[in-house]
TORMAR-448971 format. One record per residue (C-alpha): residue in one letter; x, y, z. Coordinates in steps of 0.2 Angstrom, whole numbers, padded with zeros to 4 digits, always signed. Layout:
<sites>
aXYZ...
</sites>
This chain:
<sites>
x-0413-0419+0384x-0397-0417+0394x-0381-0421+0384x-0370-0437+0380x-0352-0436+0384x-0343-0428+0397x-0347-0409+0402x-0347-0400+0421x-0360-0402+0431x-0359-0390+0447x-0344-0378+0442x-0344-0361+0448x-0333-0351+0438x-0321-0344+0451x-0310-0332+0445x-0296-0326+0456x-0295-0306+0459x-0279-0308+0466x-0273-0317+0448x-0268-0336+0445x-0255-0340+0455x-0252-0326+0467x-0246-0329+0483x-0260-0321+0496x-0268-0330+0510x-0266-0346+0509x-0275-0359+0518x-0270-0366+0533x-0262-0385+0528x-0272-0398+0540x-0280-0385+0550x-0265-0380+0557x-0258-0359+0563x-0240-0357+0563x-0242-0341+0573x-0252-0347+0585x-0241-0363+0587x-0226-0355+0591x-0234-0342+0602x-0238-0356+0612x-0223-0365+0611x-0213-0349+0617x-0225-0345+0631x-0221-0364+0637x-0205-0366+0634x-0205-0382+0623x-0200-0388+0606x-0215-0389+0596x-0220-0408+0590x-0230-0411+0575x-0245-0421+0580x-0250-0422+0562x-0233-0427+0554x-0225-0437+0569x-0206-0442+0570x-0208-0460+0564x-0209-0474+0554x-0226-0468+0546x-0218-0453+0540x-0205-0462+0531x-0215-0472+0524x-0217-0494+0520x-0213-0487+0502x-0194-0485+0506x-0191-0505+0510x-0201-0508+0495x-0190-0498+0484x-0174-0505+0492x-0170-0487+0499x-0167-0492+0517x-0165-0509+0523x-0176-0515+0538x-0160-0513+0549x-0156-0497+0544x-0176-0492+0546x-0173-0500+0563x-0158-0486+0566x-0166-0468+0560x-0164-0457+0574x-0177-0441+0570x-0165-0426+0577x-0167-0408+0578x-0153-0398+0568x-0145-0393+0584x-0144-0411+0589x-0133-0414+0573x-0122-0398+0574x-0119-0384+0584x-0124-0368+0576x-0138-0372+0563x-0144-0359+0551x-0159-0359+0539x-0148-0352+0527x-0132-0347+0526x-0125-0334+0513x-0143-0335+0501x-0148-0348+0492x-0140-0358+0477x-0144-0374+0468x-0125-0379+0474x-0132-0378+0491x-0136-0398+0494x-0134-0414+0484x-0149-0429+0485x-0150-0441+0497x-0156-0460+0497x-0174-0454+0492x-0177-0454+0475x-0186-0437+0470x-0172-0429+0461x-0189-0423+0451x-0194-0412+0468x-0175-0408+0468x-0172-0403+0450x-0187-0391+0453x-0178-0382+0472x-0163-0382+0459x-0174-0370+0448x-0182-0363+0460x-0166-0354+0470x-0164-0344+0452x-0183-0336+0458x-0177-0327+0475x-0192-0318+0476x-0204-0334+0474x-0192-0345+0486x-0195-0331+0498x-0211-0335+0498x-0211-0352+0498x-0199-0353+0510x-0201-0339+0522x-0186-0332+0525x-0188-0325+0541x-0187-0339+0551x-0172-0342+0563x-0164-0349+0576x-0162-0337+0589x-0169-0334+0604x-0188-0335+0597x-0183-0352+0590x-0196-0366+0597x-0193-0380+0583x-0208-0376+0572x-0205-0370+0552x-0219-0365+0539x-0216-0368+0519x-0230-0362+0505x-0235-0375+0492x-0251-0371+0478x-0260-0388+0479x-0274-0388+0467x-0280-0372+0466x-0277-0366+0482x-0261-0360+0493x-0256-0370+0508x-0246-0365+0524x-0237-0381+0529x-0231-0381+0546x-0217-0393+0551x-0207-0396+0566x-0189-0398+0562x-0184-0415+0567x-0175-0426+0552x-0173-0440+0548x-0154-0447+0552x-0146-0465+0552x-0128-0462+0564x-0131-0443+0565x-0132-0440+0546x-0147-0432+0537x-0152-0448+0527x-0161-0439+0512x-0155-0422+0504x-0140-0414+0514x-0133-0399+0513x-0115-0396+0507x-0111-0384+0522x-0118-0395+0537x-0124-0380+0545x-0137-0375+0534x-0152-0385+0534x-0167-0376+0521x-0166-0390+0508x-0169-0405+0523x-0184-0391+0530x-0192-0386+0512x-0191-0407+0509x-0198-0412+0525x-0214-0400+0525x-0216-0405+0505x-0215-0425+0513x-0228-0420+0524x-0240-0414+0511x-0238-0429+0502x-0240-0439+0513x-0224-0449+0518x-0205-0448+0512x-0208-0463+0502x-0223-0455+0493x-0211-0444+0483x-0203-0456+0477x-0204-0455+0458x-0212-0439+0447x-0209-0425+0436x-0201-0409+0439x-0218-0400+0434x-0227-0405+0448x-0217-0397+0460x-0214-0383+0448x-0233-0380+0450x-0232-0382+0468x-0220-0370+0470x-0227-0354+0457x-0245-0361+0453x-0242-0354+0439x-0243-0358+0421x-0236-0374+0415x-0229-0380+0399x-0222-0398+0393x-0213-0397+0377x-0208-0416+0368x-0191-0413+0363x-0190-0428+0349x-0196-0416+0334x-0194-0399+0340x-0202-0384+0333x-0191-0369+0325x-0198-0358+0339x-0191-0368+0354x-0176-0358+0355x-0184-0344+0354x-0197-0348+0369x-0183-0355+0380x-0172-0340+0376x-0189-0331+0384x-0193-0340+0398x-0175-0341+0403x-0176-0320+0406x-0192-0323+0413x-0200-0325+0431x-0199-0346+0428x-0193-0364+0431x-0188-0375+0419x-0184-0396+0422x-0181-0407+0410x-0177-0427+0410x-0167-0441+0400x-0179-0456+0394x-0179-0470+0406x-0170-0485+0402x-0175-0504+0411x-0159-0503+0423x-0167-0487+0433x-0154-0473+0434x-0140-0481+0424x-0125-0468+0420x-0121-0468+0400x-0106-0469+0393x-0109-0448+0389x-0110-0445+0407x-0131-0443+0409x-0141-0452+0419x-0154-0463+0411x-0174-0459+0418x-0167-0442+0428x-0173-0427+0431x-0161-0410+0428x-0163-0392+0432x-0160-0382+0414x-0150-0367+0423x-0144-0357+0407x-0146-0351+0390x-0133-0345+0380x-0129-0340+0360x-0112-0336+0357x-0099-0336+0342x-0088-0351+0339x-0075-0351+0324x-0089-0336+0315x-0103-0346+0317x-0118-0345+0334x-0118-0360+0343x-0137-0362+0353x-0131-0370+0371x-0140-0375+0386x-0133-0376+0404x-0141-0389+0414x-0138-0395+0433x-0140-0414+0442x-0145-0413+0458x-0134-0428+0463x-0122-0414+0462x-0109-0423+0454x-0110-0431+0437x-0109-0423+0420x-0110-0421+0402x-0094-0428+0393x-0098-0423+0378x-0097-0408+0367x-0096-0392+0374x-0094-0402+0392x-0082-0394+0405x-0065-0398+0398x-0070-0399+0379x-0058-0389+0369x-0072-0382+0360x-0071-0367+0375x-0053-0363+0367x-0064-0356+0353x-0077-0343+0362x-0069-0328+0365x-0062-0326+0382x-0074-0316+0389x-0088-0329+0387x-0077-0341+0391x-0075-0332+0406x-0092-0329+0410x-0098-0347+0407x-0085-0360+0410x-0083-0370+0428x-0071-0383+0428x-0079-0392+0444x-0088-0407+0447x-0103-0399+0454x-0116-0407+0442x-0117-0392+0431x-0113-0394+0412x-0116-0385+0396x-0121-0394+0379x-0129-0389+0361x-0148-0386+0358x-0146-0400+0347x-0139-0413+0357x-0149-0407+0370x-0165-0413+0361x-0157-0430+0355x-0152-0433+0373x-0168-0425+0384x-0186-0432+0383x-0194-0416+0387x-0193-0399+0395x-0203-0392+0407x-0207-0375+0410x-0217-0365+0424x-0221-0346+0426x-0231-0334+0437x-0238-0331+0419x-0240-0335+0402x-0230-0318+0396x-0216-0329+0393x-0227-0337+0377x-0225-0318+0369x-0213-0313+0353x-0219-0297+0357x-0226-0284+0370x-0241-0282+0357x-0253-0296+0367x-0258-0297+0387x-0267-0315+0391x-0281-0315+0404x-0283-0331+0416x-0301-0340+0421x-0301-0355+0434x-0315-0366+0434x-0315-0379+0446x-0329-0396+0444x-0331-0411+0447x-0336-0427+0438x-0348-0437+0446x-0353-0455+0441x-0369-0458+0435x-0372-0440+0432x-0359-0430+0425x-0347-0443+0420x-0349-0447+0403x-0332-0453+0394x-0325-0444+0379x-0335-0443+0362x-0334-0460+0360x-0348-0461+0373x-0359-0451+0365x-0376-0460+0370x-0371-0457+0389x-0382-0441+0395x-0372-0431+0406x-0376-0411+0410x-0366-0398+0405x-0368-0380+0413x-0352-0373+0409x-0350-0362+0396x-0334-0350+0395x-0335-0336+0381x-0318-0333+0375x-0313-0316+0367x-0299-0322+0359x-0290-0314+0343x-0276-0319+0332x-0260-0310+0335x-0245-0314+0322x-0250-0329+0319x-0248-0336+0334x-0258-0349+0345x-0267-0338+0357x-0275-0349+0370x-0268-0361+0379x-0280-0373+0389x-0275-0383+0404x-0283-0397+0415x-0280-0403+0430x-0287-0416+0440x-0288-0417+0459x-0281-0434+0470x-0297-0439+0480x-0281-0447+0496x-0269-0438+0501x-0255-0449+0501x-0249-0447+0485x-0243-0466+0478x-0261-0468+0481x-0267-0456+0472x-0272-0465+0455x-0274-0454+0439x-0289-0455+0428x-0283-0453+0409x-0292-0436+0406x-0293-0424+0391x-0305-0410+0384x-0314-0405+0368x-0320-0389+0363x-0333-0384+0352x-0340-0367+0345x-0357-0359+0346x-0366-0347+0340x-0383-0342+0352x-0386-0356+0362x-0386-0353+0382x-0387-0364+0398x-0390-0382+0393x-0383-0390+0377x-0392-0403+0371x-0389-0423+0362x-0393-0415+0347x-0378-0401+0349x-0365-0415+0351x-0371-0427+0338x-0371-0415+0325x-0356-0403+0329x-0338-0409+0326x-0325-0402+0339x-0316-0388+0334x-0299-0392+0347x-0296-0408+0357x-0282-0416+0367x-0271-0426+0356x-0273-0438+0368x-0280-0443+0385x-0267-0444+0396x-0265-0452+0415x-0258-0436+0423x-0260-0426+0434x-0262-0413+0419x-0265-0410+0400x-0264-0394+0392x-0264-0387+0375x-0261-0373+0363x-0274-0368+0351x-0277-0354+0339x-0295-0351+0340x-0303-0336+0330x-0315-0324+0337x-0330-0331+0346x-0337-0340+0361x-0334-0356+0365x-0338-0372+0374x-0324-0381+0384x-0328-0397+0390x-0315-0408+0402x-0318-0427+0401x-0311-0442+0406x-0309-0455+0394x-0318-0468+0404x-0336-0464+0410x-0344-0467+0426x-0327-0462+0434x-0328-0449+0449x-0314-0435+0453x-0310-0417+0454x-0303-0405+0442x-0297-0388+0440x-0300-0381+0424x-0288-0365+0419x-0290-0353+0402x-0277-0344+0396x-0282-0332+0382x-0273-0320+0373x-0283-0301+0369x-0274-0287+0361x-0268-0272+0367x-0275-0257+0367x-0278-0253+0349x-0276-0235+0351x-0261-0237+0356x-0254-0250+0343x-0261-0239+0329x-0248-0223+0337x-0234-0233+0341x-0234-0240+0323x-0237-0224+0314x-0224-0217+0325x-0213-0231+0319x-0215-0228+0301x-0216-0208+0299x-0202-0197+0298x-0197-0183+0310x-0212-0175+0309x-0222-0190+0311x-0228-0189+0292x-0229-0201+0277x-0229-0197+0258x-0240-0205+0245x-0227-0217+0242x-0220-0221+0259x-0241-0224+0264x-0241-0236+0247x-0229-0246+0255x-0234-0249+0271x-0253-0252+0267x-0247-0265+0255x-0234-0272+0264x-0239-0271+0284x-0258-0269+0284x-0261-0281+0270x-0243-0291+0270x-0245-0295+0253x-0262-0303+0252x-0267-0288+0238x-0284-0295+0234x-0288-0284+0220x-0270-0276+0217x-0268-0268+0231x-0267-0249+0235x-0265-0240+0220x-0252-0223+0222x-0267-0211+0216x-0277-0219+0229x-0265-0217+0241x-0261-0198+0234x-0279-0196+0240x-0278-0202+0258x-0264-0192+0260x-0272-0176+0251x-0289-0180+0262x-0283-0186+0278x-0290-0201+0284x-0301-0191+0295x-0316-0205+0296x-0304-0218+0302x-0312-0231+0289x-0297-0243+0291x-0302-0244+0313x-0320-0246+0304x-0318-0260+0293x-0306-0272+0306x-0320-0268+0318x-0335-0274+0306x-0326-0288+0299x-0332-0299+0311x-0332-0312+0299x-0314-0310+0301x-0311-0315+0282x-0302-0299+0278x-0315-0293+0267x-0334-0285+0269x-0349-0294+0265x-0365-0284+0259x-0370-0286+0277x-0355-0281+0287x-0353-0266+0274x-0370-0260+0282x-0366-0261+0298x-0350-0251+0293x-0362-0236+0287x-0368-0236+0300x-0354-0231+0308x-0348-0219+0296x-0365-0213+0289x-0382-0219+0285x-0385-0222+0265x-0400-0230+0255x-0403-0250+0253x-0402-0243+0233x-0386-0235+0237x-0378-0248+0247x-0381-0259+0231x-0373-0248+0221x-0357-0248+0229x-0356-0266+0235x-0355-0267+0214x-0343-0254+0209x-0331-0257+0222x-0334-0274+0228x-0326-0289+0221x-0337-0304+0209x-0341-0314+0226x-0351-0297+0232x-0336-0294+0245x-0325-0281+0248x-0308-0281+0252x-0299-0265+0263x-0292-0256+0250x-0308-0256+0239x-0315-0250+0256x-0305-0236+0261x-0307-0230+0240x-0327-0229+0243x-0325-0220+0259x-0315-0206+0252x-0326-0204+0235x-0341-0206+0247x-0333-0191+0258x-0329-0182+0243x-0348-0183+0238x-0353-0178+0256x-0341-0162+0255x-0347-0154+0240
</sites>
């Protein structure tokens, strides 16, 4: 019998050799070449035309009337004009790129602007994005190419470059040197992916985060931060990432406060800084508008006298006394003031302390189907749906931290996007032990889920952080509804160790002296405080048996023996995982085995890693005589 709830039914697990969220041949976006099109544009002689995004009113979109954005007079005046048509010598870019380079329009997707904003940091990924290569010169033709990741998949975009102007202005984002037109370009193409101008009206800066990396993506609720936040911001800020963040919405729209912030508005966090101020660290946070004008007014703002009490050199280094829409305040009022934070990278390194963990990445990509496959959440458990995809994790747990990180993502069925309507869709995961291929009632009716969503959530995506111990695993995306059809990409991002080998030299090599040796005493120490850190189950190495290993050598490797045999991973032996360590280190009788469970093992029949590594050395003392 086939499963209740909802599971994968056709998913082919699809893991991408070139790595999540590389940029290598994308697809071409509607079918269309860039190559080829200007080739034949320059072998012609003409300005190249977009059949496919055409210069009208259709591109703009009905949205912008209903939004109040343009009136139908002034809809009735845009004039689509190439960029030498609104000045003489247009560049693509002029003197790099900068966050400073252009201010919002009438459109309202300062989300999509927030992200270019965080995006000029990356030169390397806006390079790709936005090729920089292209020119006008003599082998202009009027036909530009951006790179988006849309749902799994990399895009070429092609565009031609007329825009949008009412009385030979750029009616949406503008640059502040007229000359330079990459932010009206890079808007235009993402416009045409989504559909319309107006169908970028309103959304997060994630989701063009995403688009611009597809990468990994984080949201962070900054009402009750964690003590770590700091630390991971600090982290992704030296890291290859984006990072938005966005005031809660108040019933006016975009009302300016009283402190200078804009009520429901996306920001670009630009900077991180600690430094001292009257002998203490202050934690402060740079964040831009992309208005380009507007600004904190509160602590720390640009002409708070708080920067008369930083020395001058950071002082130097930090403060601009200019309405450009950059400002610096605290962590703390950053949180009391922001919703949420955003942030996006190539990878999930940025979720490390440490060096000490690589992550690996599977994409899955499925589909729900109604009738089928699409069963609801758990709540549905007498729906039958099939379930086909099963995703073995190898996961371990690394200084206590969570080490997997789950995201799903559901795909729009249109593609203008204000059509596009989000299912409220979350996942569950259980653990299992030997079952293969199907899963049946009975598996869900009687197991609880090990992880969930908090909640489901009408988005484009959910993800979650888990610590999940060694096993294998059952991941199952679900909408919360059943009988509802859609798409879905389904990533993994699981945390292995290191090459233990190398962990074990590094941290002797840490702890030994010159001549990369330890004493009894200094091997005490570190047994009881590192390898065991503190949970001395039955006392913890004594100094004879440390006198011992020293005198012996740890030649049998026993303590590589017992984290490998523990597969419990309880930190102790049972009678059965102390076989299987024999094994390894030498056969002995059933009699035998008996023998030492009780003389070295504790009153529940288990034994801990110090009682271990005792009966190896007596054991190889018997053995040697």
């Amino acid at each position: 019998m086939p499963p209740p709830g909802v599971c994968l039914n056709i998913i082919e697990a699809r893991y991408k050799k070139d790595g999540f969220g590389k940029f290598t041949k994308p697809q071409k976006f509607l079918g269309q070449d860039y190559e080829q099109l200007k080739q034949y544009c320059l072998t012609r002689g003409v300005s190249f035309i977009d059949e496919t995004f055409l210069p009208d009113r259709r591109s703009i979109g009905q949205e912008i009337l209903r939004h109040g954005i343009l009136s139908p007079s002034e809809l009735a005046c845009v004039e689509w004009r190439r960029p030498a048509e609104i000045v003489r010598f247009p560049v693509l870019v002029l003197d790099g790129v900068s966050r400073f380079d252009f201010g919002q329009g009438k459109l309202g997707n300062c989300w999509f602007l927030a992200s270019i904003g965080a995006l000029t940091f990356q030169k390397s990924i806006f390079a790709e994005v936005a090729p920089l290569e292209q020119r006008f010169d003599e082998n202009y033709c009027g036909i530009f190419h951006f790179r988006f990741w849309r749902f799994g998949q990399w895009e070429d975009v092609v565009i031609d470059d007329k825009l949008p102007t009412i009385n030979g202005r750029l009616i949406f984002v503008h640059s502040k040197n007229q000359n330079e037109f990459w932010p009206a370009l890079l808007e235009k193409a993402y416009a045409k992916v989504c559909g319309s101008y107006s169908d970028m009206i309103a959304g997060t800066p994630s989701e063009a985060m995403m688009d611009f990396t597809g990468g990994v993506h984080i949201n962070i609720e900054l009402s009750q931060p964690s003590p770590s936040l700091w630390g991971l911001i600090c982290r992704a800020g030296k890291s290859n990432t984006l990072m938005g963040c966005g005031t809660p919405p108040r019933t006016s729209g975009n009302e300016i406060l009283p402190n200078g912030l804009v009520a429901g508005h996306a920001y670009t966090v630009t900077g991180i800084k600690e430094m001292m101020s009257r002998g203490k660290i202050v934690y402060l946070v740079r964040l831009w508008n992309p208005w380009g004008k507007g600004e904190w007014k509160g602590d720390w703002s640009d002409r708070s006298p708080l920067w008369q009490t930083v020395s001058p050199e950071d002082r130097e280094m930090c403060l601009s006394v200019a309405d450009d829409g950059e400002f610096w305040m605290t962590f703390e009022d950053f949180c009391k003031f922001y919703a949420d934070i955003d942030i996006c990278g190539l990878s999930p390194d940025f979720f490390n302390e440490s060096d000490s963990s690589q992550w690996t990445t599977s994409v899955y990509e499925g589909r729900w189907v109604a009738g089928t496959t699409a069963g609801g959440c758990l709540n549905y458990r007498g729906i039958k749906s099939h379930c086909k995809c099963v995703e073995t994790l190898n996961t371990y747990s690394i200084n206590g931290d969570k080490n997997i990180m789950v995201s799903l993502m559901q795909k729009p069925e249109k593609r203008n996007r204000h059509l596009a309507q989000n299912l409220h869709i979350g996942f569950f995961i259980f653990e299992y032990k030997t079952q293969r291929g199907k899963f049946t009632e009975e598996f869900f009716k009687s197991q609880a889920p090990v992880a969930q969503t908090k909640t489901y959530l009408n988005a484009r995506e959910v993800m979650e952080f888990f610590m999940l111990k060694h096993g294998e695993y059952l991941i199952v995306p679900s909408t919360f509804n059943p009988n509802e059809t859609a798409s879905f990409i389904l990533t993994i991002h699981a945390k292995s160790e290191t090459n233990y080998d190398e962990q074990r030299r590094e941290f002797f090599h840490k702890h030994s002296d010159k001549y990369e040796e330890v004493d009894a005493e200094q091997l005490q120490r570190l047994l009881n405080e590192n390898i065991l850190k503190g949970d001395l189950k039955s006392g913890g190495f004594s100094i004879d048996a440390c006198r011992s290993m020293v005198a012996l050598m740890d030649v049998s490797c026993c303590g590589e023996i017992f984290f490998r045999t523990d597969v419990s991973r309880t930190g102790t032996l049972s009678l059965r995982e102390l076989r299987n360590a024999f094994l390894v280190s030498g056969r002995v009788s059933d009699d035998m085995l008996n023998l030492m469970a009780l003389r070295y093992g504790a009153s529940s029949g288990h034994m801990t890693l110090e009682s271990f590594i005792s009966l190896i050395l007596r054991f190889d003392c018997m053995n040697s005589k």
